[in-house]
PDB file of N, CA, C and O in Angstrom:
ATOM      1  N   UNK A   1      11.711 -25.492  -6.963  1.00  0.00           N
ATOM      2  CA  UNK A   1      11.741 -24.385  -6.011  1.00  0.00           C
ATOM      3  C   UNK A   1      11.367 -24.870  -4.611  1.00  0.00           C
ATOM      4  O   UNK A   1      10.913 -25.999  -4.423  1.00  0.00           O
ATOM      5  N   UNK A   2      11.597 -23.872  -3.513  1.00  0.00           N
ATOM      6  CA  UNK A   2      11.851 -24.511  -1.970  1.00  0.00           C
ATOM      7  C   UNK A   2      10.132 -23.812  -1.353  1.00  0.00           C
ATOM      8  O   UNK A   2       9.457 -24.081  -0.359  1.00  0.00           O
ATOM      9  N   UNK A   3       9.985 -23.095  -2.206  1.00  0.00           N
ATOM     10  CA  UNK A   3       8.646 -22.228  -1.721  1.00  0.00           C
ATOM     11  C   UNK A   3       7.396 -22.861  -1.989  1.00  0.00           C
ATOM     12  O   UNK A   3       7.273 -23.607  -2.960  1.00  0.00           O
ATOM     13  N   UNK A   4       6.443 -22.616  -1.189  1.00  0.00           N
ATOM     14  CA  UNK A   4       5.030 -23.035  -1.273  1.00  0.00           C
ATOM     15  C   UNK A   4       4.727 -22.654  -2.525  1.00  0.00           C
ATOM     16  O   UNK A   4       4.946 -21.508  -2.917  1.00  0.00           O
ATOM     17  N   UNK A   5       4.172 -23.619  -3.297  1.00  0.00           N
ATOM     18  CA  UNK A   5       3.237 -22.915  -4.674  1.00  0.00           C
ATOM     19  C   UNK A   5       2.303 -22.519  -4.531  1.00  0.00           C
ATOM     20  O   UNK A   5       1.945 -21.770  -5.440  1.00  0.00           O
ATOM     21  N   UNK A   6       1.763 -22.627  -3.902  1.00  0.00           N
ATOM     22  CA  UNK A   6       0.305 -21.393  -3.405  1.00  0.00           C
ATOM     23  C   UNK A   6       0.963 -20.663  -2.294  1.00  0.00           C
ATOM     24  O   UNK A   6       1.385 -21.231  -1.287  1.00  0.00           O
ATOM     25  N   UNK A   7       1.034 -19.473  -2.492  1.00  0.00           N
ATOM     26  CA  UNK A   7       1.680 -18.374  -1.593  1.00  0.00           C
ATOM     27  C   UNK A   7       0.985 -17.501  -0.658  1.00  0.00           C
ATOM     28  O   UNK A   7       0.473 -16.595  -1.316  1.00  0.00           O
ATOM     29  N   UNK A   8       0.733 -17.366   0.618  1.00  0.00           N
ATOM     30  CA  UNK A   8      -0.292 -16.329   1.140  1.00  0.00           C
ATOM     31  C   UNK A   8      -0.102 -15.037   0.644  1.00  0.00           C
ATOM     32  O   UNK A   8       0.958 -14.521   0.291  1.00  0.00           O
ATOM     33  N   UNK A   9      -1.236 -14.560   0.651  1.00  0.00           N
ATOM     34  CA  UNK A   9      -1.541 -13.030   0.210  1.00  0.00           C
ATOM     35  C   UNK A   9      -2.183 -12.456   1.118  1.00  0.00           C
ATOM     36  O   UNK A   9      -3.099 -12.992   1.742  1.00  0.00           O
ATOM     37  N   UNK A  10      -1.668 -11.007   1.337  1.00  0.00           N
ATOM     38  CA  UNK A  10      -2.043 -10.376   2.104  1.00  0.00           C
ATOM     39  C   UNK A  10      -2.321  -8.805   1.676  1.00  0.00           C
ATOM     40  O   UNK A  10      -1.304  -8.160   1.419  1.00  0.00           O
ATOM     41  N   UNK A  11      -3.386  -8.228   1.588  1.00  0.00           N
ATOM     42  CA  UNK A  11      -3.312  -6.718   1.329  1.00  0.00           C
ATOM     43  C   UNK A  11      -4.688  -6.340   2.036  1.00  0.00           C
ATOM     44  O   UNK A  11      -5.892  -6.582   2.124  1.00  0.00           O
ATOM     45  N   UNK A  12      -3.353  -5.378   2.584  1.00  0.00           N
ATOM     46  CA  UNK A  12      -4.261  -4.425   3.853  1.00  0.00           C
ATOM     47  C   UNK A  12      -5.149  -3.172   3.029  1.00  0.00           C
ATOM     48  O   UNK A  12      -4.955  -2.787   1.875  1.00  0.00           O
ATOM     49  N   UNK A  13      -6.173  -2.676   4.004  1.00  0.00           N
ATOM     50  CA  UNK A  13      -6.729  -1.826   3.457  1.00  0.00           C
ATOM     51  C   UNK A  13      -6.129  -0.312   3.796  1.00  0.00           C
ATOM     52  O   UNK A  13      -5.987   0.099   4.948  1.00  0.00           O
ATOM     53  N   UNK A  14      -5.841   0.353   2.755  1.00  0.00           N
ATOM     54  CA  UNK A  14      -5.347   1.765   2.761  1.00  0.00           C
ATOM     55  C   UNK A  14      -5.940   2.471   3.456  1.00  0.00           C
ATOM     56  O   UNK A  14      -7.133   2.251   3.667  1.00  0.00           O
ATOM     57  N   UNK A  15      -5.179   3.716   4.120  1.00  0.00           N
ATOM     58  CA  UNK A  15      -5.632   4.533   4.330  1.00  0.00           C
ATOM     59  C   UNK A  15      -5.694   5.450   4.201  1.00  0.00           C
ATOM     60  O   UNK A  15      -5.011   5.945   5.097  1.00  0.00           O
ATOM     61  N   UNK A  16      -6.271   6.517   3.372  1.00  0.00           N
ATOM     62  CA  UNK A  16      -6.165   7.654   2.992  1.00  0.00           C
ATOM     63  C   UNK A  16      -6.423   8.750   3.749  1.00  0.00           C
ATOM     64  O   UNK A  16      -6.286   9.769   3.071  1.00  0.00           O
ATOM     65  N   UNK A  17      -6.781   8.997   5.024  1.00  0.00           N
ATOM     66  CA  UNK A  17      -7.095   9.934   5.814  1.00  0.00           C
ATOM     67  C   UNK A  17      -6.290   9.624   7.143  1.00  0.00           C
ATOM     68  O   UNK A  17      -6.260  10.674   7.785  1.00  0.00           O
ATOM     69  N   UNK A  18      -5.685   8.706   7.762  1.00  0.00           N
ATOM     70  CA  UNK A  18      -4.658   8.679   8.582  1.00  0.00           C
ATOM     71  C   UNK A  18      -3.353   7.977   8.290  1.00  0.00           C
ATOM     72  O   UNK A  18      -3.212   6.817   8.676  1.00  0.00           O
ATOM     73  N   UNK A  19      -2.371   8.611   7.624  1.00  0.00           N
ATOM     74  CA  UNK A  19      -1.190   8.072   7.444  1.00  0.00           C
ATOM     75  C   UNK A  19      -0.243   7.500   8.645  1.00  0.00           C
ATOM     76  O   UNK A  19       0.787   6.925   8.294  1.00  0.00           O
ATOM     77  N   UNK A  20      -0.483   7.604   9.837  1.00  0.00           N
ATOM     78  CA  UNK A  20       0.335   7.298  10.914  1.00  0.00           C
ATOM     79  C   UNK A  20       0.273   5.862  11.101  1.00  0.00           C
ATOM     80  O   UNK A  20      -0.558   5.025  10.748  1.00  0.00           O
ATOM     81  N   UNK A  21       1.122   5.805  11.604  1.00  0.00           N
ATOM     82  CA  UNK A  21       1.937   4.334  12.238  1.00  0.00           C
ATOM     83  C   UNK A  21       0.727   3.240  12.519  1.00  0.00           C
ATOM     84  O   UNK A  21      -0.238   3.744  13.095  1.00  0.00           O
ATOM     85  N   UNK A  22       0.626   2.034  12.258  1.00  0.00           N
ATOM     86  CA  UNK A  22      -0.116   1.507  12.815  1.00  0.00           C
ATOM     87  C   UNK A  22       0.183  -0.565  12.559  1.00  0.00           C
ATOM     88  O   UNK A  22       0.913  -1.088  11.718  1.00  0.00           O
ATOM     89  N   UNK A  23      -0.487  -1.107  13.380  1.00  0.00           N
ATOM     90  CA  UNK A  23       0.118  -2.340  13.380  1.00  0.00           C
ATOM     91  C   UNK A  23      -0.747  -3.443  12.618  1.00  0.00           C
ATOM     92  O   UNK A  23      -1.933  -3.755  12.721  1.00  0.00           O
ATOM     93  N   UNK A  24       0.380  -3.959  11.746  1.00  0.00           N
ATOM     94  CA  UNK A  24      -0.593  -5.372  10.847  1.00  0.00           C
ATOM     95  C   UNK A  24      -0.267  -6.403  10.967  1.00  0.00           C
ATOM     96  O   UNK A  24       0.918  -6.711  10.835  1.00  0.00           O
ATOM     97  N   UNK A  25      -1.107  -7.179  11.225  1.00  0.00           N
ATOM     98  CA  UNK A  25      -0.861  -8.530  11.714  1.00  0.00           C
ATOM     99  C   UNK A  25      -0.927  -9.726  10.198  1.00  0.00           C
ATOM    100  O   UNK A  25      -1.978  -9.559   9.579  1.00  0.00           O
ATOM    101  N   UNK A  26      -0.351 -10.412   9.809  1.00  0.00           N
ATOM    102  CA  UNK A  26      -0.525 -10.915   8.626  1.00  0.00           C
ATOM    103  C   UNK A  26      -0.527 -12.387   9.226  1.00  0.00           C
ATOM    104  O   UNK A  26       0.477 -12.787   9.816  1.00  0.00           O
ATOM    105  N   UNK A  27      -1.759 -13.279   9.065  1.00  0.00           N
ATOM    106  CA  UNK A  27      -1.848 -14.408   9.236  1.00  0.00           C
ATOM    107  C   UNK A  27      -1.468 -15.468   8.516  1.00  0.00           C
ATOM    108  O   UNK A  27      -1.964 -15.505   7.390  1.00  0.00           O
ATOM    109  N   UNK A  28      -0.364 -16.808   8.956  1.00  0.00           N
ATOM    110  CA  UNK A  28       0.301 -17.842   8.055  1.00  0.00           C
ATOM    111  C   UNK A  28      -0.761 -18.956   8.045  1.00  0.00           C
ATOM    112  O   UNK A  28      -0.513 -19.977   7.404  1.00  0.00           O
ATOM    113  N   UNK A  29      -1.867 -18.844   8.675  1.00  0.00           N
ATOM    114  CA  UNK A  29      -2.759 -20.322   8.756  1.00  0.00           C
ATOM    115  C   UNK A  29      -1.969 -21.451   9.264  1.00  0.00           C
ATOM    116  O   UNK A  29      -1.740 -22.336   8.440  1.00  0.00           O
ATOM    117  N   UNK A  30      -1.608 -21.570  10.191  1.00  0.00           N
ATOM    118  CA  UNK A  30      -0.576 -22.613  10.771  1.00  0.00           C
ATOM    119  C   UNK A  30       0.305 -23.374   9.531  1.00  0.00           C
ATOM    120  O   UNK A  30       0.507 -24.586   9.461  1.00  0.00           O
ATOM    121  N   UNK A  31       0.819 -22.243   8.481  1.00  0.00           N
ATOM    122  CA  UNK A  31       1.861 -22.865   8.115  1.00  0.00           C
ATOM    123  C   UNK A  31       3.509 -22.824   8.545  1.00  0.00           C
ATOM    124  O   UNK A  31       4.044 -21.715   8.534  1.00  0.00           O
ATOM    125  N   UNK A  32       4.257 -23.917   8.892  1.00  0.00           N
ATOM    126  CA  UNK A  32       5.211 -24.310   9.119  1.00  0.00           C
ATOM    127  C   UNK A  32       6.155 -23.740   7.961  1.00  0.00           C
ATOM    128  O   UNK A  32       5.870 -23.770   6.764  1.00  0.00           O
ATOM    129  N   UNK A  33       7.625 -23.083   8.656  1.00  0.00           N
ATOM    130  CA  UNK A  33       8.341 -22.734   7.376  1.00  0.00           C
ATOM    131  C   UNK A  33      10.030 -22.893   8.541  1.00  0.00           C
ATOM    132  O   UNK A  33      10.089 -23.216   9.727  1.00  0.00           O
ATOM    133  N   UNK A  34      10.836 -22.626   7.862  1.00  0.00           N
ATOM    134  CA  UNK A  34      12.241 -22.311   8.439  1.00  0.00           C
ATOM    135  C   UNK A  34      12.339 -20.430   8.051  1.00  0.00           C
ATOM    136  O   UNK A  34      12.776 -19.441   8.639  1.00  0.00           O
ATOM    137  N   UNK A  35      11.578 -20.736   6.588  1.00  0.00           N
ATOM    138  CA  UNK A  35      12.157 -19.093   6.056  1.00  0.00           C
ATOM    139  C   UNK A  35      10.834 -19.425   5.804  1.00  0.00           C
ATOM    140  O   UNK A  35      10.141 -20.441   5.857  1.00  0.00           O
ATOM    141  N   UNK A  36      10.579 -17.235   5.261  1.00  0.00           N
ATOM    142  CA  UNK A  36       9.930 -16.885   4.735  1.00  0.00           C
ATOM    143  C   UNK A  36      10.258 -15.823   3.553  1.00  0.00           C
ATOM    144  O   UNK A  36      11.271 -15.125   3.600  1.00  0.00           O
ATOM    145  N   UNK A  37       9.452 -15.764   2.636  1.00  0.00           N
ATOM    146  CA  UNK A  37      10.001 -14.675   1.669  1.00  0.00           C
ATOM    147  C   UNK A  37       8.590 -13.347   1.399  1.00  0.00           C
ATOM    148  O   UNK A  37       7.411 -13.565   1.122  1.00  0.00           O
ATOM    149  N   UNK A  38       9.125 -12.326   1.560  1.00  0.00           N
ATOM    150  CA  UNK A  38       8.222 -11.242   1.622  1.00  0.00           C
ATOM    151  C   UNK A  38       8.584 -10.026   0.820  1.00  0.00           C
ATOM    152  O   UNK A  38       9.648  -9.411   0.757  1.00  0.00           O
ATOM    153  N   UNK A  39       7.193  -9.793   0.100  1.00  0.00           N
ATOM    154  CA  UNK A  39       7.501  -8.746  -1.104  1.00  0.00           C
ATOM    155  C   UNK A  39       6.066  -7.550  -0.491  1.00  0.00           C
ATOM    156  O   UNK A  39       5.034  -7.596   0.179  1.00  0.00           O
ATOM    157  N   UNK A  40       6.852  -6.632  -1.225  1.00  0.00           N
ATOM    158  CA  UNK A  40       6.274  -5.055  -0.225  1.00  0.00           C
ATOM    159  C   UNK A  40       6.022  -4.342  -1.342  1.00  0.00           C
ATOM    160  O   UNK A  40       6.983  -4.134  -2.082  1.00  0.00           O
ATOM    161  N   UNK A  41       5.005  -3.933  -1.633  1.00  0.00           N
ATOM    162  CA  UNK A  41       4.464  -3.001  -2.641  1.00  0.00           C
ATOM    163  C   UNK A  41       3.740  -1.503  -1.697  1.00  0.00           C
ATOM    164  O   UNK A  41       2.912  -1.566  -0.788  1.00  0.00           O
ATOM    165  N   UNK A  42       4.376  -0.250  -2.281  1.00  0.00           N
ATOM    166  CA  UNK A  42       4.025   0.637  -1.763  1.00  0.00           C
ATOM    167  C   UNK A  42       3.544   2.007  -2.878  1.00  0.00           C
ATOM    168  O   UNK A  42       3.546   1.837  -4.097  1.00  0.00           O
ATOM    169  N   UNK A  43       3.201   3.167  -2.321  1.00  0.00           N
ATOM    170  CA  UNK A  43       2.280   4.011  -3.117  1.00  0.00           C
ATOM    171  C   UNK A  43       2.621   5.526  -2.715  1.00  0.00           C
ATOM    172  O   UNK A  43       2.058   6.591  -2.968  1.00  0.00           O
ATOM    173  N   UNK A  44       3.736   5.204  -2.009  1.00  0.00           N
ATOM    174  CA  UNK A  44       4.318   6.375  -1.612  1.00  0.00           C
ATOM    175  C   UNK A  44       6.062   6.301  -1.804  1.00  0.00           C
ATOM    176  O   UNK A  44       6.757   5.296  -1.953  1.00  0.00           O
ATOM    177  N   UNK A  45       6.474   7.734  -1.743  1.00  0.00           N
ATOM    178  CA  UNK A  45       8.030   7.801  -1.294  1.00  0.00           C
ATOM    179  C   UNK A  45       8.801   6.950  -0.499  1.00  0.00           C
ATOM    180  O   UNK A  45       9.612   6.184  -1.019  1.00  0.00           O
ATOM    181  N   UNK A  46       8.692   6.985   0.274  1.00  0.00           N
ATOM    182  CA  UNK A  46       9.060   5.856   1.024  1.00  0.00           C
ATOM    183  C   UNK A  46       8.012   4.695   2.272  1.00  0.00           C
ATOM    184  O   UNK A  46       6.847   4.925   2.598  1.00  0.00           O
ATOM    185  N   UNK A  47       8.893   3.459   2.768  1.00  0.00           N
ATOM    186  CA  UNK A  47       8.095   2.878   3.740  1.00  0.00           C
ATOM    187  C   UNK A  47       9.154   2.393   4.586  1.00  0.00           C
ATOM    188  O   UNK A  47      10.299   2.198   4.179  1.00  0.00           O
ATOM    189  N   UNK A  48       8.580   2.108   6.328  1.00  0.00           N
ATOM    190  CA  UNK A  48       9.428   1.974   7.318  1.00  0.00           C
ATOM    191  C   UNK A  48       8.613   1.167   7.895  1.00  0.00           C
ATOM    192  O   UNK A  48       7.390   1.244   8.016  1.00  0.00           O
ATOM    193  N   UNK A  49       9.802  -0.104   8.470  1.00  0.00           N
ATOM    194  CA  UNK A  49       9.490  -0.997   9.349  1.00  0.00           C
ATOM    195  C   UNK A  49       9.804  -0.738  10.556  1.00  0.00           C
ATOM    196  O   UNK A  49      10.353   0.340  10.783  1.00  0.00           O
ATOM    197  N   UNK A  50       9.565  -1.559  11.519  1.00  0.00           N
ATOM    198  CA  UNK A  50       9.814  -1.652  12.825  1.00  0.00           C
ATOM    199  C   UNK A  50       8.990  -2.430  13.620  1.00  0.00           C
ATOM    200  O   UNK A  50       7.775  -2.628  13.614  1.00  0.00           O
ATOM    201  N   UNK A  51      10.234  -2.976  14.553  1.00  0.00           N
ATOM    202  CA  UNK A  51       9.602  -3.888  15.293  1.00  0.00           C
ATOM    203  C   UNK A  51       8.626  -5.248  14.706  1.00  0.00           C
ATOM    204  O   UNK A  51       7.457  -5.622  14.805  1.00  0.00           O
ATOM    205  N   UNK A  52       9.758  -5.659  14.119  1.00  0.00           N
ATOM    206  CA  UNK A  52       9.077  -6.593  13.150  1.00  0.00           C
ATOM    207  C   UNK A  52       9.229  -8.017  14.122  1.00  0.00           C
ATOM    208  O   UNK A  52      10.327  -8.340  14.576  1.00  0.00           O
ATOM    209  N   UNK A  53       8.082  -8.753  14.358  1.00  0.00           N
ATOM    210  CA  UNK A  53       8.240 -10.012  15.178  1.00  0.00           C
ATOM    211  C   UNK A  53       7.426 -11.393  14.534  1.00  0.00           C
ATOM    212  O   UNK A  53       6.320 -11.386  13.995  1.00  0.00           O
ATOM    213  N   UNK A  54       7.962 -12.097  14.669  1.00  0.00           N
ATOM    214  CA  UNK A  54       7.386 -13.532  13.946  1.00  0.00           C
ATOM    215  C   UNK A  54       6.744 -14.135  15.127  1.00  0.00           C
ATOM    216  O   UNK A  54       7.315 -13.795  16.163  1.00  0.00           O
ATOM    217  N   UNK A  55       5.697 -14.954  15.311  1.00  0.00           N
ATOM    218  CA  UNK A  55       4.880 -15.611  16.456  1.00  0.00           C
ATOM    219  C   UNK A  55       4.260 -16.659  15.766  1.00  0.00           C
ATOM    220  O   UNK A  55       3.693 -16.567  14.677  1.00  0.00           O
ATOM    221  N   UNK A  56       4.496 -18.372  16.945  1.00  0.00           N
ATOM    222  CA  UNK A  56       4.393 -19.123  16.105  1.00  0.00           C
ATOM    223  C   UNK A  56       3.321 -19.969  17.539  1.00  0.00           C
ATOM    224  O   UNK A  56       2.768 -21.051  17.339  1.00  0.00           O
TER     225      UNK A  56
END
């Protein structure tokens, strides 16, 4: 496989009293990639991105 075998993890803390929009920053630890692969677990009906930006 082309992927890191140790994979970053990231899980934000919920919020149960303000559902609105808000911004998460998910840190790579200065790892180097071409790609990335990203899996989204959610707890509701639906979820929406936007304005999604990579910074290196």
């Amino acid at each position: 496989s082309d992927w890191e075998p140790t994979p970053i993890s990231f899980s934000p803390v919920m919020d149960d009293v303000n559902p609105s929009a808000r911004f998460v920053t998910v840190s790579l630890y200065n790892h180097m990639a071409s790609a990335i692969k990203c899996q989204y677990y959610f707890s509701d009906i639906w979820m929406m991105f936007s304005e999604i930006t990579f910074q290196s």
